[in-house]
PQR file of N, CA, C, O and H, with PARSE charges and radii, in Angstrom:
ATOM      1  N   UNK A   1       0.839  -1.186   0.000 -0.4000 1.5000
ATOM      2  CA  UNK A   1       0.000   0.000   0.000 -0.0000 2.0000
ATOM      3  C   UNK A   1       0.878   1.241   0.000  0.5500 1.7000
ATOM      4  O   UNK A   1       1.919   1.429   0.630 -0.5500 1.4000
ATOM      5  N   UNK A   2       0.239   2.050  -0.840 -0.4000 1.5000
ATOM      6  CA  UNK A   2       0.966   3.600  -0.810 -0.0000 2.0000
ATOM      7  C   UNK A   2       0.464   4.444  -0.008  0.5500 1.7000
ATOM      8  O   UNK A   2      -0.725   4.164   0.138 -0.5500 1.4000
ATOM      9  H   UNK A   2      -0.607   1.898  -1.352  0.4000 1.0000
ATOM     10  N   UNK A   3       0.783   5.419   0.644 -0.4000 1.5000
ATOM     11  CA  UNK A   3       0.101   6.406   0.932 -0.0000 2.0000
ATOM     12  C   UNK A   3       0.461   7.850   0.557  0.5500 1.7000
ATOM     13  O   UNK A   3       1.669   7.964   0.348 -0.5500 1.4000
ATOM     14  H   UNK A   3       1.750   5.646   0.525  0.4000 1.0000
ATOM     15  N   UNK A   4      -0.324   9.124   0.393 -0.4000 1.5000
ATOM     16  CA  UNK A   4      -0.052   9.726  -0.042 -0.0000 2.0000
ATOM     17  C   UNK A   4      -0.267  11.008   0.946  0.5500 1.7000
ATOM     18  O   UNK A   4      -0.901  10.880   1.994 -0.5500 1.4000
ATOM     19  H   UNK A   4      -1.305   9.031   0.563  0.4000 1.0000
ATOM     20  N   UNK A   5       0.457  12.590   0.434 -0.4000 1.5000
ATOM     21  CA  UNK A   5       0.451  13.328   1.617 -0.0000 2.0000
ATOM     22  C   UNK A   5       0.019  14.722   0.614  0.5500 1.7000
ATOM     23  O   UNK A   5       0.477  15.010  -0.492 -0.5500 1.4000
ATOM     24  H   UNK A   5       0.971  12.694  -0.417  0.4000 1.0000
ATOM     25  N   UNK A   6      -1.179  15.563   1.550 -0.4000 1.5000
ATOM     26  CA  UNK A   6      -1.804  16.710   0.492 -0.0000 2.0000
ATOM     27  C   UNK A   6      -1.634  17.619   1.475  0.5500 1.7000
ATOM     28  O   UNK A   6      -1.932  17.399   2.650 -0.5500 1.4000
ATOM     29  H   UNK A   6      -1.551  15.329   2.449  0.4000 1.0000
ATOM     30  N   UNK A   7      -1.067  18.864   0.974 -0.4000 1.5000
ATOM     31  CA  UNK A   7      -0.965  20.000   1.543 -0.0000 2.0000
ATOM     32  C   UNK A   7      -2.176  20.909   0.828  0.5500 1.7000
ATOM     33  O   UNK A   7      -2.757  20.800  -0.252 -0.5500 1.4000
ATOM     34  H   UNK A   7      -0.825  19.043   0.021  0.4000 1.0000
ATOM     35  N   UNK A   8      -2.282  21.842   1.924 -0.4000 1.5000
ATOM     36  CA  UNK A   8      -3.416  22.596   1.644 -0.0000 2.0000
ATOM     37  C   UNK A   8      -2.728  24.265   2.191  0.5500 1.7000
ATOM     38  O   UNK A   8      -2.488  24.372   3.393 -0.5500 1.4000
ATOM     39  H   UNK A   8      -1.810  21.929   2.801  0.4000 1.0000
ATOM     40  N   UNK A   9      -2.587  24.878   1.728 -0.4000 1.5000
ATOM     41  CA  UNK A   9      -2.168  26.450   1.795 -0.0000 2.0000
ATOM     42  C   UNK A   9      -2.816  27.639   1.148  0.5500 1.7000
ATOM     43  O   UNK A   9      -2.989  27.636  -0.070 -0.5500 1.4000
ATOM     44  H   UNK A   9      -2.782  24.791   0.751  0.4000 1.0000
ATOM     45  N   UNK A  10      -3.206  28.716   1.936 -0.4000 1.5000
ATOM     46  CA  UNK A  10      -4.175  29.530   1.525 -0.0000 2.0000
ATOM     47  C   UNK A  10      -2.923  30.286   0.872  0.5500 1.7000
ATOM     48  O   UNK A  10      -1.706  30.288   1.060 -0.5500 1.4000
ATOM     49  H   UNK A  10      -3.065  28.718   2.926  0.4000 1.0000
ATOM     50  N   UNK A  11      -4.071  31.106  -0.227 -0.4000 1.5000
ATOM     51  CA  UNK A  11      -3.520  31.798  -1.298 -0.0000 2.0000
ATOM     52  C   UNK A  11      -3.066  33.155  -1.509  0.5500 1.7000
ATOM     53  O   UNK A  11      -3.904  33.967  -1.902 -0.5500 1.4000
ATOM     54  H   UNK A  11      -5.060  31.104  -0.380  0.4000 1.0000
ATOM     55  N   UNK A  12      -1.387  33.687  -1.232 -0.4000 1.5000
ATOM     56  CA  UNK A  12      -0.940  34.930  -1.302 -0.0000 2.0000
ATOM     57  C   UNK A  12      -2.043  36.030  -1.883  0.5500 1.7000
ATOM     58  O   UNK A  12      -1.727  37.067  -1.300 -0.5500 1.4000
ATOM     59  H   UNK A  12      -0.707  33.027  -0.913  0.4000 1.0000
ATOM     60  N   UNK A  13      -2.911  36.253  -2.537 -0.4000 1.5000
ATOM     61  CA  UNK A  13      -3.577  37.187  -2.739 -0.0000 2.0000
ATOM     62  C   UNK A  13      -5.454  37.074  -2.756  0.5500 1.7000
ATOM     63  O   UNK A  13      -6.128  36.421  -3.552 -0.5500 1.4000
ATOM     64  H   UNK A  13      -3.168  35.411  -3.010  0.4000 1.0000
ATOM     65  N   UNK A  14      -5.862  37.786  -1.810 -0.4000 1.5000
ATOM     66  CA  UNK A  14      -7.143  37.653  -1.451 -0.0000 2.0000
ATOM     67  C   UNK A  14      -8.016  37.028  -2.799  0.5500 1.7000
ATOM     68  O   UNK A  14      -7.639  37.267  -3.946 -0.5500 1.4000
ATOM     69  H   UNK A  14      -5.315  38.316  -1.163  0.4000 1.0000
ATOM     70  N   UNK A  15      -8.986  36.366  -2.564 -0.4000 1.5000
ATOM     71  CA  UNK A  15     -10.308  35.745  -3.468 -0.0000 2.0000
ATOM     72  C   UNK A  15     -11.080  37.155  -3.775  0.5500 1.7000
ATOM     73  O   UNK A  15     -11.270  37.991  -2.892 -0.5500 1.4000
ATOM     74  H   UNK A  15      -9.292  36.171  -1.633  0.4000 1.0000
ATOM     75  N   UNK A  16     -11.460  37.302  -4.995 -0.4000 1.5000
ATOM     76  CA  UNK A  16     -12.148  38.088  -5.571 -0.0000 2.0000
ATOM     77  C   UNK A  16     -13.298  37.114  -6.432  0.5500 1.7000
ATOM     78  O   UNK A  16     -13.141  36.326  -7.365 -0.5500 1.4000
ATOM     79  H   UNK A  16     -11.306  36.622  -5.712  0.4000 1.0000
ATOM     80  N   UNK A  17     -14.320  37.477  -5.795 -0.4000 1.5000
ATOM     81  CA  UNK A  17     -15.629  37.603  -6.646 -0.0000 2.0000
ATOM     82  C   UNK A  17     -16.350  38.634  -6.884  0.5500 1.7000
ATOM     83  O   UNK A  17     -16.745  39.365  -5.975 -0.5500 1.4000
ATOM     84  H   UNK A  17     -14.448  38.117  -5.037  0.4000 1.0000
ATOM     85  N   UNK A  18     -16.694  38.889  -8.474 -0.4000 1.5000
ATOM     86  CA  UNK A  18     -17.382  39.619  -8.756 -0.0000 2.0000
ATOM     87  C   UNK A  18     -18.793  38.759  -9.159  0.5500 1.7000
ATOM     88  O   UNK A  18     -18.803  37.754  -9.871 -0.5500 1.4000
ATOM     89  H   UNK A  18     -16.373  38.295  -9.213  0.4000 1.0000
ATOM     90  N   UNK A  19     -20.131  39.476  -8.454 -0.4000 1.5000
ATOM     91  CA  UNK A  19     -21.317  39.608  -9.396 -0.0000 2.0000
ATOM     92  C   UNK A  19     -21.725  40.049  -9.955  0.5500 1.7000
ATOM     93  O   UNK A  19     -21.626  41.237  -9.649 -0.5500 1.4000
ATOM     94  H   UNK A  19     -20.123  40.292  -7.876  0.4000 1.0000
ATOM     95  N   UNK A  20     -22.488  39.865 -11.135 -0.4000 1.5000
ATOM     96  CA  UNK A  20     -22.856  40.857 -11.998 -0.0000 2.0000
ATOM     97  C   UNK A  20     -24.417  40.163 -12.297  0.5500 1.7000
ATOM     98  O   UNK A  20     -24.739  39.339 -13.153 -0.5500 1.4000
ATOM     99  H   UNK A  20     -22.569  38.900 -11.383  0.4000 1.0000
ATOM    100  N   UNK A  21     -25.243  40.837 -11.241 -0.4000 1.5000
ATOM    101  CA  UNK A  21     -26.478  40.094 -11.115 -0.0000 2.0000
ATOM    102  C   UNK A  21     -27.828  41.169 -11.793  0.5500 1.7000
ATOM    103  O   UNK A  21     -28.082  42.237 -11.236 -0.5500 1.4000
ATOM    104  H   UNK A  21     -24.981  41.506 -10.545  0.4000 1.0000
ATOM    105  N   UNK A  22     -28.574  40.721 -12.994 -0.4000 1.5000
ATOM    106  CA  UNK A  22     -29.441  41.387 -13.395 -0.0000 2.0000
ATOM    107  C   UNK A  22     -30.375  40.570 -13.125  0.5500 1.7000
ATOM    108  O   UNK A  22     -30.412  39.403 -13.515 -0.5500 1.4000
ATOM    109  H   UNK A  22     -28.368  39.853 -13.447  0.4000 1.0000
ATOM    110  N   UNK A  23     -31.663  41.434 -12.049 -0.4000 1.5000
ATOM    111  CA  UNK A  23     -32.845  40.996 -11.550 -0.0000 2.0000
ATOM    112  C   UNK A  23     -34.204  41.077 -12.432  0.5500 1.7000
ATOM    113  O   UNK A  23     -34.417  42.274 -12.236 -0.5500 1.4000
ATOM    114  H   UNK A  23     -31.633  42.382 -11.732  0.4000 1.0000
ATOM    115  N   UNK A  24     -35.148  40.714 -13.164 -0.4000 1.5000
ATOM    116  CA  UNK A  24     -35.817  41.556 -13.586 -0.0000 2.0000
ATOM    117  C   UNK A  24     -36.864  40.792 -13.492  0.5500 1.7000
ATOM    118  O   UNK A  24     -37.035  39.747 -14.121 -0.5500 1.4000
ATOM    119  H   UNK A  24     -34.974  39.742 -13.323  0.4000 1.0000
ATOM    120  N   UNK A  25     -37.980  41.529 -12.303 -0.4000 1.5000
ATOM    121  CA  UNK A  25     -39.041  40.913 -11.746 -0.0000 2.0000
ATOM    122  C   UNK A  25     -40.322  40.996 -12.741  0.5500 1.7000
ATOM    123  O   UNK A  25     -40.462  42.154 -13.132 -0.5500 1.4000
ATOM    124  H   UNK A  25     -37.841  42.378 -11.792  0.4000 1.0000
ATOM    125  N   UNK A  26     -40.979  40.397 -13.093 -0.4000 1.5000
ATOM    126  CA  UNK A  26     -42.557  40.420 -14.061 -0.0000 2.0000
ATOM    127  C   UNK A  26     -43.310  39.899 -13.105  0.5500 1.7000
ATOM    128  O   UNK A  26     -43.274  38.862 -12.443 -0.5500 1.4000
ATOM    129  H   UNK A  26     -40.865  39.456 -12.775  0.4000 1.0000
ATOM    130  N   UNK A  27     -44.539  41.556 -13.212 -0.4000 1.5000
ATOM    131  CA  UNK A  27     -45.963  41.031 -12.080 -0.0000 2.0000
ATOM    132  C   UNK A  27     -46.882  40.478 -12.816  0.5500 1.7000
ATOM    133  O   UNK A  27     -46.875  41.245 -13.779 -0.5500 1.4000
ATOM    134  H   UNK A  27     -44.567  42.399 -13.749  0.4000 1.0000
ATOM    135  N   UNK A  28     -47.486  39.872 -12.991 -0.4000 1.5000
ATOM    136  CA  UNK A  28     -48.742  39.159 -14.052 -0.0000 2.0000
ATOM    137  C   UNK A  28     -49.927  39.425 -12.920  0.5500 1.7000
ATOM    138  O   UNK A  28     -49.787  39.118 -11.736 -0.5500 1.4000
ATOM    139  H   UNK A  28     -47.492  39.249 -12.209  0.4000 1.0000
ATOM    140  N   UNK A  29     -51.318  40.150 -13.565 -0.4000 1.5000
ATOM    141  CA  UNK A  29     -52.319  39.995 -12.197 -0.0000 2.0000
ATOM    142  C   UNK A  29     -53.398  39.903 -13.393  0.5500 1.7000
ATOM    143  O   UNK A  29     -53.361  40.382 -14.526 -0.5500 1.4000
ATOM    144  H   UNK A  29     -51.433  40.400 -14.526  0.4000 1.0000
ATOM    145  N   UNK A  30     -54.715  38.844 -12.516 -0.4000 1.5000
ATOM    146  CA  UNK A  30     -55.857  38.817 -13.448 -0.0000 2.0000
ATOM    147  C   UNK A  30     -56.849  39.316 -12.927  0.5500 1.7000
ATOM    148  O   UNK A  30     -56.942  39.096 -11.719 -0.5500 1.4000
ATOM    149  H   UNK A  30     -54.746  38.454 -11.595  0.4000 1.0000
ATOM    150  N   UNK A  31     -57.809  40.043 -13.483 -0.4000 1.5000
ATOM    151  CA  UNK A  31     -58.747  40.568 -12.644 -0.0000 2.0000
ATOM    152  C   UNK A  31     -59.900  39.845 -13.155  0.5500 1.7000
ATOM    153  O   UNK A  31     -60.017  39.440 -14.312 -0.5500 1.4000
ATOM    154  H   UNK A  31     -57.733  40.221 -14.464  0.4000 1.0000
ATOM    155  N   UNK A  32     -61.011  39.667 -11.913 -0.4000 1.5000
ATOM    156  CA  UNK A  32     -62.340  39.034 -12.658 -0.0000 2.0000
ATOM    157  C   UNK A  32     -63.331  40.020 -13.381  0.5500 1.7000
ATOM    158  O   UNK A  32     -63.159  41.214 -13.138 -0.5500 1.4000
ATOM    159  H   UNK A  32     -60.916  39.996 -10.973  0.4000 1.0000
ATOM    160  N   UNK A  33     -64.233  39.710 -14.143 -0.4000 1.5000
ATOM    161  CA  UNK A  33     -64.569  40.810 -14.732 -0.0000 2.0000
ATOM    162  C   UNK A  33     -65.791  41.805 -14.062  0.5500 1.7000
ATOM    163  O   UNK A  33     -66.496  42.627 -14.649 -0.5500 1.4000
ATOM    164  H   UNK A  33     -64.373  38.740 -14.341  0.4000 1.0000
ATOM    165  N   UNK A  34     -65.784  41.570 -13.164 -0.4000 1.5000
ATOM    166  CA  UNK A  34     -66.934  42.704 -11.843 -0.0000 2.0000
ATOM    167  C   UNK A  34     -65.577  43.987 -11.459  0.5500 1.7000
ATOM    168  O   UNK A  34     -65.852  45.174 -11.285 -0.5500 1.4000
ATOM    169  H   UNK A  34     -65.212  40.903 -12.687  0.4000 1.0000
ATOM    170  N   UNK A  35     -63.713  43.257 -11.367 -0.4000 1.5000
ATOM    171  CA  UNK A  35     -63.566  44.307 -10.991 -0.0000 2.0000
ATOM    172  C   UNK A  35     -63.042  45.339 -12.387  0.5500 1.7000
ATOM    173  O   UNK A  35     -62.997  46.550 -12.602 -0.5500 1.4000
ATOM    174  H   UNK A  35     -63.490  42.292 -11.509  0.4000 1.0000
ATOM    175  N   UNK A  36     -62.751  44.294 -13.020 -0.4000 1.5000
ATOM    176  CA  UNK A  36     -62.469  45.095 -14.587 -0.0000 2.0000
ATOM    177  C   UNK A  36     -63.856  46.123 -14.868  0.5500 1.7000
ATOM    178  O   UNK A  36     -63.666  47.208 -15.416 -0.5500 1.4000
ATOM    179  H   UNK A  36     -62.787  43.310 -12.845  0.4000 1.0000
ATOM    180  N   UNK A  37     -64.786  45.845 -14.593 -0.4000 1.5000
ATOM    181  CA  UNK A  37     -65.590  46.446 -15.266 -0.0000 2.0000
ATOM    182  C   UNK A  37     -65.657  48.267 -13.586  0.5500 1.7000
ATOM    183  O   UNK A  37     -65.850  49.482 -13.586 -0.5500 1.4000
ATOM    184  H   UNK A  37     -64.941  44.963 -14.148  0.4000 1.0000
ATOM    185  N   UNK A  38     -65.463  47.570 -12.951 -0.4000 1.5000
ATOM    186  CA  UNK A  38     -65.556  48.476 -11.304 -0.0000 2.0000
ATOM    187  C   UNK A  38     -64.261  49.472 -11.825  0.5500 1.7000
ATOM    188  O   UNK A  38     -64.399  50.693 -11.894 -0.5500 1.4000
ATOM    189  H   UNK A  38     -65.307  46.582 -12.952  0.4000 1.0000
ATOM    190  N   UNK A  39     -63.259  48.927 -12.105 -0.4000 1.5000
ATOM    191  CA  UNK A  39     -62.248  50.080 -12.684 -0.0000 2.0000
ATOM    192  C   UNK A  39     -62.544  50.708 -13.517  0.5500 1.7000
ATOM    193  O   UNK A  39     -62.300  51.915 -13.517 -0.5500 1.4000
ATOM    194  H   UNK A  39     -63.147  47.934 -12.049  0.4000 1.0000
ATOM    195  N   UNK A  40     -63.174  50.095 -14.512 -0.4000 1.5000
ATOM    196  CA  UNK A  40     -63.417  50.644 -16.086 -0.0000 2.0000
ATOM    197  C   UNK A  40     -64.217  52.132 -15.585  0.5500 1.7000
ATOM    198  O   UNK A  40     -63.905  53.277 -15.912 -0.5500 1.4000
ATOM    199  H   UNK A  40     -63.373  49.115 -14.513  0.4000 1.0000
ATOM    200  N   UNK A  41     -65.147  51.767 -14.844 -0.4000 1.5000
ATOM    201  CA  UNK A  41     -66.857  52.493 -14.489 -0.0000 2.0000
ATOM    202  C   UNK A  41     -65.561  53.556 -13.532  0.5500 1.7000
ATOM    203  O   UNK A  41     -65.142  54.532 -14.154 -0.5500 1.4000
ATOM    204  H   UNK A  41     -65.401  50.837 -14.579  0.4000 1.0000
ATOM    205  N   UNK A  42     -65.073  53.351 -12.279 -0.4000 1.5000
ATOM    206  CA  UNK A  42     -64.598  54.720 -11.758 -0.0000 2.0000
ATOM    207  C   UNK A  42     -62.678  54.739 -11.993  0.5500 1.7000
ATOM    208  O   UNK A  42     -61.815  54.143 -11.348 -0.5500 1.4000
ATOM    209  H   UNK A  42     -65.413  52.558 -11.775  0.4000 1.0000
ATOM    210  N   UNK A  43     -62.579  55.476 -12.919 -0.4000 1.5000
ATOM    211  CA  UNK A  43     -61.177  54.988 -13.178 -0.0000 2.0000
ATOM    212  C   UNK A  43     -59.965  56.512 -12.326  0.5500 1.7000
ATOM    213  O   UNK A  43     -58.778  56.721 -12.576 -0.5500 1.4000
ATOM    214  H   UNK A  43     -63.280  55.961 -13.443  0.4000 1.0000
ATOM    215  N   UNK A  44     -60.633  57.071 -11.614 -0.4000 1.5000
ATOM    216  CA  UNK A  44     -60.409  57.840 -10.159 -0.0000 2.0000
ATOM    217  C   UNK A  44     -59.845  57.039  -9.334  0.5500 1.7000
ATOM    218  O   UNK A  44     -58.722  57.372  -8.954 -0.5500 1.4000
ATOM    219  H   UNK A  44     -61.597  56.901 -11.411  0.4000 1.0000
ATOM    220  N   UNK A  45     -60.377  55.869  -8.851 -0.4000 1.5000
ATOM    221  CA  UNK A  45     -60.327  55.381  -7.905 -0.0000 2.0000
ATOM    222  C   UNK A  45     -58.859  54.980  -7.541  0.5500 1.7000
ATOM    223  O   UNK A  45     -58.291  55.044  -6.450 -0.5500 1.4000
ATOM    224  H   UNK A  45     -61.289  55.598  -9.159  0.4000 1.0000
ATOM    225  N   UNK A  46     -58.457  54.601  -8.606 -0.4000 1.5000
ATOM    226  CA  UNK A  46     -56.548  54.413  -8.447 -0.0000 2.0000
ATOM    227  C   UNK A  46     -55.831  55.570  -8.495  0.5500 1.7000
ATOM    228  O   UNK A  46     -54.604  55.540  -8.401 -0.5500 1.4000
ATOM    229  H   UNK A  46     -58.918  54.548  -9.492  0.4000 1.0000
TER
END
């Protein structure tokens, strides 16, 4: 049998991560048609 020997040593110059994170949220909403028509009729209300 062999055995073997692993060194492990942290690295002279700091870890850099960059993110480059683009979010881009979509609301989808359905309305039933009592309130579609309730908006339509007072469109103030918003």
């Amino acid at each position: 049998m062999s055995s073997g020997c692993v060194n492990v040593s942290a690295p002279d110059k700091p870890i850099e991560i960059n993110l480059n994170i683009n979010v881009k949220q979509e609301v989808v909403y359905r309305l039933d048609g009592e309130a579609k028509s309730t908006i339509k009729a007072n469109p103030g209300i918003f």
